[in-house]
C-alpha positions as CSV (number, residue, x, y, z in Angstrom):
1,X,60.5,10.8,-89.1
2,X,64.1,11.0,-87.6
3,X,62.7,12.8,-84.3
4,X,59.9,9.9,-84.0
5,X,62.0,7.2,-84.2
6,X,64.2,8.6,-81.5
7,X,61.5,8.9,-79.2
8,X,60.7,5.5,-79.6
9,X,64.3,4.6,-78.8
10,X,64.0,5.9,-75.6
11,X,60.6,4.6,-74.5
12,X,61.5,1.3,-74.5
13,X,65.0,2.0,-72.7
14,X,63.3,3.5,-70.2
15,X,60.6,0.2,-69.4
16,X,63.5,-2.0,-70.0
17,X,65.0,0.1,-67.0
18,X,61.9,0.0,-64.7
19,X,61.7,-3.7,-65.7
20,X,64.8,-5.0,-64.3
21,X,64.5,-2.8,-60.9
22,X,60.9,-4.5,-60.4
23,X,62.6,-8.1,-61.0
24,X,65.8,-7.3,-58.7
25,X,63.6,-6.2,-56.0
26,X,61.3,-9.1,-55.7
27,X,64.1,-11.5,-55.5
28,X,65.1,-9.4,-52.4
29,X,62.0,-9.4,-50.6
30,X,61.9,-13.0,-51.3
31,X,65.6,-14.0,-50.0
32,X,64.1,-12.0,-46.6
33,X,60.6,-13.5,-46.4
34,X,62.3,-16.8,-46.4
35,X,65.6,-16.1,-44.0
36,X,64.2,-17.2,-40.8
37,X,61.8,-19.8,-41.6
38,X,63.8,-22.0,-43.3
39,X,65.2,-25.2,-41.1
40,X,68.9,-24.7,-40.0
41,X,69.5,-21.0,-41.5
42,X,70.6,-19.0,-38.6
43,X,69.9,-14.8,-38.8
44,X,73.0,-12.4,-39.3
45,X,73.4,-10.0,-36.0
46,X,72.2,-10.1,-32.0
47,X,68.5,-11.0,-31.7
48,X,65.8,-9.5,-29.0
49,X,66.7,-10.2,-25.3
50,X,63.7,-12.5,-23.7
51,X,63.4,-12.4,-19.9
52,X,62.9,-15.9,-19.0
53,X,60.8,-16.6,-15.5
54,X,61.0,-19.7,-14.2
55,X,58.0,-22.1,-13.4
56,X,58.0,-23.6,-9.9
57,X,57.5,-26.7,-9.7
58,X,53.5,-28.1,-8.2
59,X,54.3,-29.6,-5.1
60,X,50.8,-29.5,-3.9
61,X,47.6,-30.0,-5.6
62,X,44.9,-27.1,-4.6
63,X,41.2,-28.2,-4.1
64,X,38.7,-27.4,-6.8
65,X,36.3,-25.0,-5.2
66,X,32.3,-25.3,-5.5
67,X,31.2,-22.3,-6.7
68,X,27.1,-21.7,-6.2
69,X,25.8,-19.7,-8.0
70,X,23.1,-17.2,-6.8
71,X,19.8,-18.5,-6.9
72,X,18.0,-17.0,-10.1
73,X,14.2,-16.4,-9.2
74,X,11.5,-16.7,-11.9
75,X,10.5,-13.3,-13.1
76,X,8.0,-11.9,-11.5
77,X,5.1,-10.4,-13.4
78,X,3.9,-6.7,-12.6
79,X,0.7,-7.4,-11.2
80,X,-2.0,-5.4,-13.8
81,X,-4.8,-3.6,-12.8
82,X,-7.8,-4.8,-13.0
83,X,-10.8,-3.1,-14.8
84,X,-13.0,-0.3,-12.5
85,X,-15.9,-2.8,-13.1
86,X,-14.0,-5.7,-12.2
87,X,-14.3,-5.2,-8.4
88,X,-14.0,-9.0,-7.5
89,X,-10.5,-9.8,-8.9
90,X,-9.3,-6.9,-7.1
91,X,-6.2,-7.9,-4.8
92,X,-4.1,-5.1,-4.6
93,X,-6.9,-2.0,-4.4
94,X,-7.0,-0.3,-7.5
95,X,-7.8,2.8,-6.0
96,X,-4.5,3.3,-4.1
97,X,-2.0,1.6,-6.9
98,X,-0.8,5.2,-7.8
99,X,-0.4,6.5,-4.1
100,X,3.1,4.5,-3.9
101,X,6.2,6.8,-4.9
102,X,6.9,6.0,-8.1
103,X,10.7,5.3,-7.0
104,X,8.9,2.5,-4.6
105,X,6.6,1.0,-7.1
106,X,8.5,-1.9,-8.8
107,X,9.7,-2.6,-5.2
108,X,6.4,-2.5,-3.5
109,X,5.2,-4.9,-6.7
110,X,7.4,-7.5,-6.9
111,X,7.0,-7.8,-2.5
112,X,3.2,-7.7,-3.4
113,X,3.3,-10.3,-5.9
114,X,5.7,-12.9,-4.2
115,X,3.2,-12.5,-1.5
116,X,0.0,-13.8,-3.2
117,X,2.3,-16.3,-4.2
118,X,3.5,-17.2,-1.2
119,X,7.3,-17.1,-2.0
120,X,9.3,-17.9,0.7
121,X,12.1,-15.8,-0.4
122,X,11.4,-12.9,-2.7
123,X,14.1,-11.4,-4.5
124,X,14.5,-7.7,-5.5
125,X,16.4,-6.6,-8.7
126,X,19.0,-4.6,-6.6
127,X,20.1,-3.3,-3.3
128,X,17.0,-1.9,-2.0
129,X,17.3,-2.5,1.4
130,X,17.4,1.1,1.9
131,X,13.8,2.0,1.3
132,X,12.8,-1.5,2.1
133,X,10.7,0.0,5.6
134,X,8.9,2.0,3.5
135,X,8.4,-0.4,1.2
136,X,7.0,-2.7,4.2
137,X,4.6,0.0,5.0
138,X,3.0,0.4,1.9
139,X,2.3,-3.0,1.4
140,X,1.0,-3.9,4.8
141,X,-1.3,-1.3,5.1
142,X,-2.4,-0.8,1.5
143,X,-3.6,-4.6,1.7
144,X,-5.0,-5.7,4.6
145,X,-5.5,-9.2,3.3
146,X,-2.5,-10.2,3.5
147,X,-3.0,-11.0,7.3
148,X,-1.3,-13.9,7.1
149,X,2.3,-12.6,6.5
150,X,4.0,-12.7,9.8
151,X,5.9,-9.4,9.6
152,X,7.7,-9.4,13.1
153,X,9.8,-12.4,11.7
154,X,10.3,-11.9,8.5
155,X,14.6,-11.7,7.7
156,X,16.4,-9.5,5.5
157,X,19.7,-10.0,3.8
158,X,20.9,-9.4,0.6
159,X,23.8,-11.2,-1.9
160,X,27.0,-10.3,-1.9
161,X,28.0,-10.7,-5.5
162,X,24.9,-9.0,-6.9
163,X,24.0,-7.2,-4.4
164,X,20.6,-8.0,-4.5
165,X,18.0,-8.0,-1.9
166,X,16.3,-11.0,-0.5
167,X,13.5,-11.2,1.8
168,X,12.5,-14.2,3.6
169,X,8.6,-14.6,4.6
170,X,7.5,-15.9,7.2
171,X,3.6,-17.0,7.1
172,X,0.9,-17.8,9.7
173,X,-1.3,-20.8,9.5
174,X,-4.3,-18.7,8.3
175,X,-3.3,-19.3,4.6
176,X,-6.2,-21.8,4.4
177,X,-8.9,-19.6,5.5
178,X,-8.2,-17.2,2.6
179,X,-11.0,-18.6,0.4
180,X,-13.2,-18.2,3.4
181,X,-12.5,-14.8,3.6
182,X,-12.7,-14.0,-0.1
183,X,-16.3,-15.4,-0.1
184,X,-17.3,-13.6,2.7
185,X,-15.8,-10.1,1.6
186,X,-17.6,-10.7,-1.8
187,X,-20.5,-10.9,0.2
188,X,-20.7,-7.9,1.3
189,X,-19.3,-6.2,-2.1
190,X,-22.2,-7.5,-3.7
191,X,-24.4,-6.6,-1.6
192,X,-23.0,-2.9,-0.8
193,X,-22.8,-2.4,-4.4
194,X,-26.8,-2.9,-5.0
195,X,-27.2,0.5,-3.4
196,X,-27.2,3.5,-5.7
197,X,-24.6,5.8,-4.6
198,X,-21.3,5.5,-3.2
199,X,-22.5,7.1,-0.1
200,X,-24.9,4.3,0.4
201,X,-22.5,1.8,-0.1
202,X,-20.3,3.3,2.9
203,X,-23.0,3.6,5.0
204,X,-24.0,-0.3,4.7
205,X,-20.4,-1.4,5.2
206,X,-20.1,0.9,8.2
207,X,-23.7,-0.6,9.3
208,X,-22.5,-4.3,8.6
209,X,-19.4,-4.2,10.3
210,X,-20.7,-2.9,13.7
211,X,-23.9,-5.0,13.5
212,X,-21.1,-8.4,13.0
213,X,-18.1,-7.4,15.1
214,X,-17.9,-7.3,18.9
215,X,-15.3,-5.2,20.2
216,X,-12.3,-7.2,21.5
217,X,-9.2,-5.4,22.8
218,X,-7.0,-8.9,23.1
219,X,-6.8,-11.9,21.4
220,X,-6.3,-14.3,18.8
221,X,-6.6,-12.6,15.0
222,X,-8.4,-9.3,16.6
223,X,-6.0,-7.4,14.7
224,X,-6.9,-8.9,11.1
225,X,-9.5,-8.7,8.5
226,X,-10.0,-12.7,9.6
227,X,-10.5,-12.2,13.3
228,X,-13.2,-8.9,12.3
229,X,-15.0,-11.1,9.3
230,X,-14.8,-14.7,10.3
231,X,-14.5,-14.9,14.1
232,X,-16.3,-11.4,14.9
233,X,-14.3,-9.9,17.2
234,X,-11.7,-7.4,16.7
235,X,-10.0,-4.2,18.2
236,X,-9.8,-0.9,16.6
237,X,-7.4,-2.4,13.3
238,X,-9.4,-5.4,12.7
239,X,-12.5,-2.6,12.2
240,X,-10.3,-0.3,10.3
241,X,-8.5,-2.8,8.2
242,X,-12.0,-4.4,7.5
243,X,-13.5,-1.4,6.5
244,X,-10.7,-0.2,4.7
245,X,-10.4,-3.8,2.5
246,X,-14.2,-3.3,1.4
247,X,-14.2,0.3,0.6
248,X,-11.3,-0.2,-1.9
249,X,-12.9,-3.5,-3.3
250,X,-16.1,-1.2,-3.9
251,X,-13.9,1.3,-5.1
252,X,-13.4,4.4,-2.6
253,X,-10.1,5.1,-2.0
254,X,-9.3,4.6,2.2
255,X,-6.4,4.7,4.1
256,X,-5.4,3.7,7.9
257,X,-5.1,6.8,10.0
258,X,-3.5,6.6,13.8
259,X,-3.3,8.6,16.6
260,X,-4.3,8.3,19.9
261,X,-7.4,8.6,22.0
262,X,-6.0,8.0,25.7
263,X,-4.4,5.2,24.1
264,X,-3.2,4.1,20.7
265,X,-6.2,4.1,18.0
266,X,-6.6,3.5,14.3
267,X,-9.4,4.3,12.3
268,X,-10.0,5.4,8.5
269,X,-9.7,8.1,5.7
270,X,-11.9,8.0,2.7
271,X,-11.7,10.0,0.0
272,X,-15.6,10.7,-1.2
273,X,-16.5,12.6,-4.0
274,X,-13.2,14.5,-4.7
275,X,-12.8,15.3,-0.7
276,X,-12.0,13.3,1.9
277,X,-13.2,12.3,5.9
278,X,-12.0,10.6,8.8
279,X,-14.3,7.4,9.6
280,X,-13.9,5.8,13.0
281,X,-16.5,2.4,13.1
282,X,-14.8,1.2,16.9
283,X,-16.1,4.6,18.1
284,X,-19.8,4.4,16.5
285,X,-19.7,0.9,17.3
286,X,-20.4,1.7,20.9
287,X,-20.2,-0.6,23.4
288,X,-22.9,-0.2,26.2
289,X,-25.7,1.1,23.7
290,X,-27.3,-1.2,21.1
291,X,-28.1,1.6,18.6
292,X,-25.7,2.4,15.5
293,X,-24.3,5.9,16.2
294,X,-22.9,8.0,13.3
295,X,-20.9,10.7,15.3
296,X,-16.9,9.4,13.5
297,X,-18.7,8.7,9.3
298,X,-17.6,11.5,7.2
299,X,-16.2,13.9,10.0
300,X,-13.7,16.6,9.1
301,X,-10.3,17.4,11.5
302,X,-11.9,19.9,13.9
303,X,-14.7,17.3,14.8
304,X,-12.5,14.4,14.9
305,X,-9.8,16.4,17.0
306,X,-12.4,16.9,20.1
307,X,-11.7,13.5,20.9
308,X,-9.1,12.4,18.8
309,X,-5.1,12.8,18.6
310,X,-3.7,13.0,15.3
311,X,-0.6,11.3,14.7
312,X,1.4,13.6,12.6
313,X,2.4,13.0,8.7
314,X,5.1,10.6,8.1
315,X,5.7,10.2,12.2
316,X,8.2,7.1,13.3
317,X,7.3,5.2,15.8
318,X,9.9,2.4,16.5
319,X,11.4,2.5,13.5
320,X,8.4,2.5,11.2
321,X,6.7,5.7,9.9
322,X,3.4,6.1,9.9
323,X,0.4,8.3,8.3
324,X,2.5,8.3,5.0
325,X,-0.1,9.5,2.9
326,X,-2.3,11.7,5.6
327,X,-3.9,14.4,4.0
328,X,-6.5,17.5,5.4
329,X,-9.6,16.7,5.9
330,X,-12.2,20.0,6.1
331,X,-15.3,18.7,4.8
332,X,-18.5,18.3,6.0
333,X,-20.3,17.9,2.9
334,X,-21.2,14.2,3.1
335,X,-21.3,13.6,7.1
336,X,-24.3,11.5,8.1
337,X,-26.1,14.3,9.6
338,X,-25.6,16.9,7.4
339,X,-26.9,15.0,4.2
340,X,-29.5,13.7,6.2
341,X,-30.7,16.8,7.9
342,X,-30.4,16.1,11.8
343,X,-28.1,19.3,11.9
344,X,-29.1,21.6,14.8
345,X,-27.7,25.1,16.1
346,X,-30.5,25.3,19.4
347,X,-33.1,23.7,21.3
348,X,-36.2,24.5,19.6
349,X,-34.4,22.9,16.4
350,X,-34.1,20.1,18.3
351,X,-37.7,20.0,19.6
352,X,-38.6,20.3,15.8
353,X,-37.0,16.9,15.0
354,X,-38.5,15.4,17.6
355,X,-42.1,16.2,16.1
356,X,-40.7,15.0,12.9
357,X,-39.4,11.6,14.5
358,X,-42.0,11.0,17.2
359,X,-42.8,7.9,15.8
360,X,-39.2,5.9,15.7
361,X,-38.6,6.7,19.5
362,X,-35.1,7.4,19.0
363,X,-32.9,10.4,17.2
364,X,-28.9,11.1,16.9
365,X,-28.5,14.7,15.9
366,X,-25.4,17.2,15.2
367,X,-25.5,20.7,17.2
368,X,-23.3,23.3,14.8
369,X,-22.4,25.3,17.4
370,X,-21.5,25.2,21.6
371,X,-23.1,22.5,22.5
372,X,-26.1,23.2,25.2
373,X,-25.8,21.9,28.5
374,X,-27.4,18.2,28.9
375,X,-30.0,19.4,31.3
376,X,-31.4,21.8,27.9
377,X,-31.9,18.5,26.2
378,X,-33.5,17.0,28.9
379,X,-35.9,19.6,30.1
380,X,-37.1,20.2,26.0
381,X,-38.0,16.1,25.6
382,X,-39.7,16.3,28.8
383,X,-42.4,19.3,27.9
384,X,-42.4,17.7,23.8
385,X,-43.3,14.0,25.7
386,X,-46.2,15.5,27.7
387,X,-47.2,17.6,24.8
388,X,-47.9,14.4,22.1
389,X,-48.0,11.6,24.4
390,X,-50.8,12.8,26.9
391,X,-48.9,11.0,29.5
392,X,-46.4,10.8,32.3
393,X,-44.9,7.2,31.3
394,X,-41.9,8.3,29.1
395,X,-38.8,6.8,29.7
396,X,-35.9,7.8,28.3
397,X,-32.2,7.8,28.2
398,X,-29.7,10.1,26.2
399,X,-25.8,10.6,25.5
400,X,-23.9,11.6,28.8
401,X,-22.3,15.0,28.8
402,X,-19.1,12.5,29.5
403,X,-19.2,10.8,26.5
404,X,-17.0,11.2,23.3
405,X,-19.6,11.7,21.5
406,X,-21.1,14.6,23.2
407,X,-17.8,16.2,23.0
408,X,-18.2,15.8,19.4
409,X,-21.6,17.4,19.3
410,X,-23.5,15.0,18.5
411,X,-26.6,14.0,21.3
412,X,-28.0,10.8,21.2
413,X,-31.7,9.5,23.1
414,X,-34.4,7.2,22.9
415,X,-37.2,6.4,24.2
416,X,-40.4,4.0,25.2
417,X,-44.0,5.2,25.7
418,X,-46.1,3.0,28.2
């Protein structure tokens, strides 16, 4: 009982202790907390050294500057593809949207799509200025309607605080005439696309546009889808550019191809069936003759080359390349004369088909092979002419040994029974 009361004893000495330390130190912390705040009480011992700078006086007031800020364009939708069926609201071809480099294609779509809009400055998200040629070349000839953009005048600059590009178009007076065009290019989709195969639908578009164009080398539009379709004259891009518009509307995929045939020449590349061709329409589309000839549809390289210079893959001419996306054509499959039989490898071939087609007075055919001398051709229609027309009074004409398209192989005649 002693021992526990003792312990008690010094318990509460010891919280007694710890009592009066806790009270003697707040009144401390207090005396400090207040020492500097309160009015008129100056602090014991040297304070912090300020360094004091002093403010010169404004003698002169500086002009507020007018800042503009950068133009912000609208955002410009990516332009969606339309449906495979959908071959009317086409504008940029569906069948070459995924030929662009992927590191070109938001470029080459917002260009495409201020374009339709007729923007008068189109602005890029960046500094793209260096792909911007390439970007120029994919879009002028991947969409030959937009023959009203004035290219040669169009200026380039970009900003200088976000570095942006900026383009500023430049249009011909032709914008009008683009509903014009649209009807009459509809036209001809609709009716191309009433024949059954895709083959078919090449062969009336090649058909059309040398029955509708004459063969201009200068002039007003003859460059353009709108100087080929509306006016009716063109030189060797307005027939390529055409053709080239309405195979992608109908849906095969075709390309400009240039070289050189004596002069500078452009012409076409269509992929057909998983393989593709070279397609020249100025060269069937022949000038002196009034017959349709067939010797440049669906021709592979080693045809094309007996007459034609092939400008190389990706080749720049004055700054701009060209042939970006050329590829090898070895294909014979769906030539004209192949599918349709008027292949021949010698002369008694060819007096065969002229039994066959006695009665249209006129034959194109292919020779597979070294092609004969002219005088073979002519000496094997002479004894075939006696033969089934019991008569003397056969005119006839056929291709010159001269001619491009003898070089090619293929021999051309017709003639008139009187």
């Amino acid at each position: 009982m002693e021992q526990k009361g003792k312990s008690l004893k010094i318990l509460f000495l010891t919280i007694s202790v710890l009592l009066l330390i806790i009270v003697f130190c707040g009144c401390n912390m207090q005396n400090d907390l207040q020492g500097n705040e309160s009015p008129g009480q100056i602090s014991e011992g040297p304070g912090p050294e300020v360094s004091e700078t002093e403010i010169p006086e404004i003698t002169q007031v500086l002009p507020i500057l007018e800042v503009t800020p950068e133009p912000t364009p609208e955002p410009t939708p990516e332009p969606t593809a339309p449906d495979e069926g959908d071959r009317d609201s086409i504008r940029t071809p569906i069948v070459l949207a995924n030929k662009v480099p992927e590191n070109l294609r938001e470029s080459y779509n917002i260009l495409c799509a201020g374009i339709e809009k007729k923007d008068k400055e189109i602005f890029f998200k960046e500094d793209v200025s260096a792909d911007l040629i390439k970007v120029f070349c994919y879009v002028r000839d991947y969409n030959p309607q937009f023959y009203y953009v004035d290219w040669s005048v169009c200026r380039v600059y970009t900003l200088s605080i976000s570095q942006k590009t900026v383009i500023e178009m430049s249009y011909k007076d032709l914008i009008p005439q683009i509903a014009e065009i649209e009807e009459k290019v509809n036209m001809i989709v609709t009716e191309a696309n009433k024949r059954p195969t895709l083959l078919d639908r090449e062969l009336y578009v090649h058909d059309y546009l040398i029955e509708n164009i004459v063969y201009q080398l200068d002039g007003t539009n003859v460059t353009s889808i709108y100087g080929a379709l509306i006016d009716g004259k063109a030189n060797c891009q307005g027939y390529a550019r055409s053709f080239q518009y309405i195979m992608n509307r109908i849906g095969v995929e075709t390309i400009l191809i240039t070289g050189h045939v004596g002069e500078g020449h452009m012409w076409n590349m269509v992929k057909l069936y998983g393989k593709y061709y070279h397609v020249d329409v100025t060269h069937d589309d022949s000038e002196t003759d009034k017959h349709i000839s067939y010797s440049c549809f669906n021709i592979s390289d080693e045809v094309i080359r007996k007459t034609h210079v092939i400008d190389e893959k990706n080749i720049v001419v004055d700054g701009v390349p060209r042939n970006m996306d050329l590829q090898n054509c070895v294909s014979m499959d769906y030539n004209y004369f192949y599918v349709n039989n008027l292949v021949i490898s010698n002369i008694e071939e060819f007096v065969n088909l002229l039994e066959i087609n006695k009665d249209a007075l006129c034959m194109e055919v292919f020779f597979n092979g070294e092609m004969p001398k002219s005088n073979d051709f002519d000496e094997a229609f002479v004894q075939f002419a006696k033969k089934y027309y019991k008569t003397n009074n056969v005119k006839y004409r056929f291709t010159s040994e001269e001619s491009d398209d003898y070089k090619r192989n293929v021999f051309y005649i017709e003639w008139t029974v009187e």
